[in-house]
C-alpha positions as CSV (number, residue, x, y, z in Angstrom):
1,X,38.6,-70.1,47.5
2,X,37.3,-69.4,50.9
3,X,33.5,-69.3,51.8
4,X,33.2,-65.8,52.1
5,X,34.5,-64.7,48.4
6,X,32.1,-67.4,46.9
7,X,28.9,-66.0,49.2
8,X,26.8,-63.5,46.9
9,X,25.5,-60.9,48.4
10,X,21.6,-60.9,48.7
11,X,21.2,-57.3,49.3
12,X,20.0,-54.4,47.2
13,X,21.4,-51.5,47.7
14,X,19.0,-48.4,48.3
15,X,18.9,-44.8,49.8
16,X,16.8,-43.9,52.4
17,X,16.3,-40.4,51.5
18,X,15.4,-41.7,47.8
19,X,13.0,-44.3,49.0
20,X,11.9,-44.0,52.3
21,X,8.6,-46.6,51.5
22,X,10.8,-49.7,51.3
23,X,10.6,-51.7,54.3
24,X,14.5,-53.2,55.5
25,X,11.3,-55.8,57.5
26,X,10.4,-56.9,54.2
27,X,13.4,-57.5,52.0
28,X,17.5,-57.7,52.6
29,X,18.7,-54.0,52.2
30,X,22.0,-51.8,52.2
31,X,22.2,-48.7,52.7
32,X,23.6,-47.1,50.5
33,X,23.3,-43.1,50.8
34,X,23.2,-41.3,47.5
35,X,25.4,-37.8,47.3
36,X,22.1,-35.4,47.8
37,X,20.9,-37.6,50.8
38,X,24.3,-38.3,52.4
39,X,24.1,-37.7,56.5
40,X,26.2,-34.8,57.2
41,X,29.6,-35.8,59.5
42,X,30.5,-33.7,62.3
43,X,27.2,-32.0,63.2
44,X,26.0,-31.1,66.4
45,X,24.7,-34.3,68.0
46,X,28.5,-35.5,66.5
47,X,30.0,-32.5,69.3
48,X,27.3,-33.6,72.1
49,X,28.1,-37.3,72.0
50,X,30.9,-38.2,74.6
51,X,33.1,-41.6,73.8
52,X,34.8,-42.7,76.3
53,X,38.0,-44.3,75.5
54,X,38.8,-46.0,78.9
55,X,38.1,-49.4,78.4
56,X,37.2,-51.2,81.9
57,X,37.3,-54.7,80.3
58,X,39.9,-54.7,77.3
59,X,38.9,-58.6,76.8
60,X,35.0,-57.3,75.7
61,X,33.9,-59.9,78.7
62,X,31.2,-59.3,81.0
63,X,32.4,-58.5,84.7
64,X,31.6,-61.7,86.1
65,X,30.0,-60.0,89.4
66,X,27.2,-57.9,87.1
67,X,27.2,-61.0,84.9
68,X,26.9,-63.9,87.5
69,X,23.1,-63.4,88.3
70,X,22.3,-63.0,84.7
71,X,23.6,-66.4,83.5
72,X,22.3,-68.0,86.9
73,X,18.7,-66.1,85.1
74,X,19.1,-67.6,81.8
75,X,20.7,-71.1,82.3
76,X,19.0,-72.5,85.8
77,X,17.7,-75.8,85.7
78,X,13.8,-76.0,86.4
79,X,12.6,-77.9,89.4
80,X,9.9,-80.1,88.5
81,X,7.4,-81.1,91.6
């Protein structure tokens, strides 16, 4: 069997609409919309959004211009006097 099919799953399922008081902070929770709660699809902030589907970087990496000074940031070496 692999790892995943013998991993239970911890969460509880719950609508938000039906519960808004529990806290996804304070335990594991799914989301799990109920038919009278269900968000509706294709509504007006769905017609505003704009999706671009030119991809500049069809491996998902960083360009490694933008990204050079950021990892320079995060892994430099700290001069001790």
């Amino acid at each position: 069997m692999s790892e995943l099919a013998e991993t239970p799953n911890l969460a509880t399922s719950y609508c938000p609409g039906c519960a808004p008081e529990r806290d996804p902070i304070e335990e594991i929770l799914a989301v799990r919309w109920c038919d009278a709660h269900q968000p509706r699809i294709g509504g007006l902030d769905d017609e505003r959004a704009t999706v671009s589907k030119d991809t500049s970087y069809p491996s998902g990496d960083a360009e490694a211009a933008t990204n050079r000074p950021w990892c320079e940031l995060v892994h430099r070496t700290l001069k001790r006097a």
